[in-house]
C-alpha positions in Angstrom: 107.7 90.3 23.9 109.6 91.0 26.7 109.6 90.0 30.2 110.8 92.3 32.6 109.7 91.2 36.2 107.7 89.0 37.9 104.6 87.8 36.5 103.1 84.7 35.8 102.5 83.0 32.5 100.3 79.6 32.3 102.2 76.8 31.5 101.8 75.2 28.4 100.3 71.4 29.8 97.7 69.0 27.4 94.9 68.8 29.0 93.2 66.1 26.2 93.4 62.1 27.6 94.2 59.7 25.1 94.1 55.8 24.8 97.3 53.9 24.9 95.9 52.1 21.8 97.0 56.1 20.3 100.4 55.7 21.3 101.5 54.5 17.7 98.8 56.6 16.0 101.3 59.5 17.4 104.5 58.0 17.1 103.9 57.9 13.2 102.9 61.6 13.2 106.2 61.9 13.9 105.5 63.6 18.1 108.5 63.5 20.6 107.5 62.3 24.0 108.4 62.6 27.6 107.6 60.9 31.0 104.6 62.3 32.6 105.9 62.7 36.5 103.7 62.5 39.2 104.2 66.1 40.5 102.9 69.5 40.5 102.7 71.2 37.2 104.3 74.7 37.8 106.7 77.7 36.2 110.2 78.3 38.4 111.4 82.0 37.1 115.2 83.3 37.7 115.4 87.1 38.2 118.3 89.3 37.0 120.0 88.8 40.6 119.0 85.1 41.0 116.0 85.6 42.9 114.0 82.8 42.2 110.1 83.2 41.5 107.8 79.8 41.1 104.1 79.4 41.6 101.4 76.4 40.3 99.7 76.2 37.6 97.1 78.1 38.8 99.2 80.8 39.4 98.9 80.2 43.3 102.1 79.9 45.6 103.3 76.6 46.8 101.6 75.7 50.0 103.7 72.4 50.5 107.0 72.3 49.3 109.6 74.4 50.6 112.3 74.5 48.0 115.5 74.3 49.4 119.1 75.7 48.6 120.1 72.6 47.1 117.6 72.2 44.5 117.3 76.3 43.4 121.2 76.1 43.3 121.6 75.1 39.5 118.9 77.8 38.8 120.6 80.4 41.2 123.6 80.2 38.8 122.0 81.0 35.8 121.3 84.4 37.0 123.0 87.1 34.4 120.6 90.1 34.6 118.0 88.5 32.4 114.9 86.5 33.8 113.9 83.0 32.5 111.4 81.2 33.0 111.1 77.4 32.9 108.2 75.0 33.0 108.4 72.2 35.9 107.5 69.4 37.9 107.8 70.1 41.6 108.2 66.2 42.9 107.1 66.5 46.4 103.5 66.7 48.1 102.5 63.5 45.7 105.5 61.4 45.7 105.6 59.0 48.9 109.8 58.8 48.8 111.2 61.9 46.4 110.9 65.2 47.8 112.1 68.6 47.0 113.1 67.6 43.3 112.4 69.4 40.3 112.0 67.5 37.2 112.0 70.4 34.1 110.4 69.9 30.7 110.7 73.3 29.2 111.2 76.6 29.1 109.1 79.7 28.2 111.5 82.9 29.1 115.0 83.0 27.7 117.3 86.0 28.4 113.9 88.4 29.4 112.1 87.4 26.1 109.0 85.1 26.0 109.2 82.5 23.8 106.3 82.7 22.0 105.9 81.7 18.4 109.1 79.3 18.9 108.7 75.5 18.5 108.9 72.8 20.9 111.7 70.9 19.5 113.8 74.7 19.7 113.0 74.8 23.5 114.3 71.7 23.7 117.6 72.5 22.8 117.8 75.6 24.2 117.5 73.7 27.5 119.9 71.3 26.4 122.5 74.1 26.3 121.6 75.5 29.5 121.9 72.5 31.3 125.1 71.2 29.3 126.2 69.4 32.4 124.2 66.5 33.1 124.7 62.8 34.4 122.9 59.8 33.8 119.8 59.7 36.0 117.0 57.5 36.1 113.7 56.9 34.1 113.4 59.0 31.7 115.3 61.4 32.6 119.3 62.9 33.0 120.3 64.9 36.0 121.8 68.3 36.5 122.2 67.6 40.3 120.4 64.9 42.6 117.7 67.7 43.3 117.0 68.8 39.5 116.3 66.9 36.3 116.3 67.2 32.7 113.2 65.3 31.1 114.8 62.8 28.5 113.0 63.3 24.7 111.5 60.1 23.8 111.3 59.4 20.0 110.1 56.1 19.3 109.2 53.0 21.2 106.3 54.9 23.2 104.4 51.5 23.8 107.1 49.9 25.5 108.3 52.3 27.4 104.8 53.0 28.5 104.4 49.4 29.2 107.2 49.7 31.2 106.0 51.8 33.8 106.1 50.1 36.9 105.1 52.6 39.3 102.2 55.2 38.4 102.4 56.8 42.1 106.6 58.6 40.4 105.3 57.9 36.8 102.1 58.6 35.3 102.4 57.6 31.9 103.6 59.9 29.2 103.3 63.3 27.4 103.1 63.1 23.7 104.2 66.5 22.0 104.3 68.1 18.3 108.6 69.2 18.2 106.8 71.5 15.0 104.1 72.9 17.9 104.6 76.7 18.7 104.0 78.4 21.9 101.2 80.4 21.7 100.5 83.4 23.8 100.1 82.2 27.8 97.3 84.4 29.5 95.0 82.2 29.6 94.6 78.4 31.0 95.1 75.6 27.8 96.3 78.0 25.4 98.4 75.8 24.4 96.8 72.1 24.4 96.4 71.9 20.7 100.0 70.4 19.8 100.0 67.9 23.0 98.2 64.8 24.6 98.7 63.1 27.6 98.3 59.3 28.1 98.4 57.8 31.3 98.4 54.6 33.1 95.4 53.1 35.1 94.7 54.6 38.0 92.1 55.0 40.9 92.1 58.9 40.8 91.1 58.5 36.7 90.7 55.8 34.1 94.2 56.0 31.9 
């Protein structure tokens, strides 16, 4: 299907908790995983001219963050008469110390075609081509500039690297995802939960 101008698509996000008992459960099935950042969960479209179109998850505009030249500049570039649309986390409003910094995990419009039907693991490198020029960064995750970074896929070791979480307030635990699991159509809310769980770390807004 196409995808022509601006209009807004719900991000695929789990929305089931599990345990961090589960953790190997999933690892065994065989799921990629990546950092869970403490941000807000919304899409960041590129128009045909680089005109830049982002709202929440609830398809609401940003009332906070105010995104600046700097971090829209890497996504400004990739402008080539084609929207895409990518799946973020806008580190800001929740984040005492990191502001204005986008932190993607994947993509769902590619040269003015929604991706549906395609699998997580071929998003993945999709966005591995489009952002071909990264540096190291921090935890768990490379950066395309100071402002904008490329969550890191996480194959194995998903206790300990859960365990090492120091700070849930910048990282929340992780996301554990199917690389088999296919987008599914993204009109409505949690259509595409099925092939994802999150797992987070104790905290006083929730229980893990």
């Amino acid at each position: 299907m196409n995808y022509t101008e601006a209009k807004f698509l719900y991000p695929p996000r789990p929305v089931r908790s599990v345990l961090p008992a589960m953790l190997g459960f999933y690892e065994k099935k065989g799921y990629w995983a990546q950092i869970k950042k403490n941000g807000t969960c919304s899409i960041l479209g590129v128009g045909p001219r680089g005109e830049i179109y982002t709202q929440n998850r609830h398809g609401e505009d940003h009332r906070l963050w105010k995104p600046s030249k700097e971090s829209l500049k890497p996504f400004k570039s990739l402008a080539n008469g084609k929207w895409h649309v990518f799946v973020i986390e806008v580190m800001d409003a929740k984040t005492p110390n990191i502001k204005d910094t986008i932190y993607v995990h994947d993509i769902i419009v590619h040269n003015g075609v929604i991706l549906e039907g395609s699998t997580f693991a071929e998003r993945q490198e999709l966005l591995q081509k489009i952002f071909s020029n990264r540096t190291e960064g921090g935890f768990g995750y490379e950066k395309v500039t100071d402002k904008v970074w490329l969550a890191i896929l996480i194959k194995s070791g998903f206790q300990s690297i859960f365990n090492s979480i120091e700070d849930p307030k910048v990282d929340e635990g992780l996301v554990l995802k199917d690389p088999n699991g296919k987008l599914e159509p993204m009109w409505r809310e949690g259509s595409n939960s099925r092939w994802q769980v999150k797992c987070r770390k104790p905290h006083e807004n929730y229980g893990y």
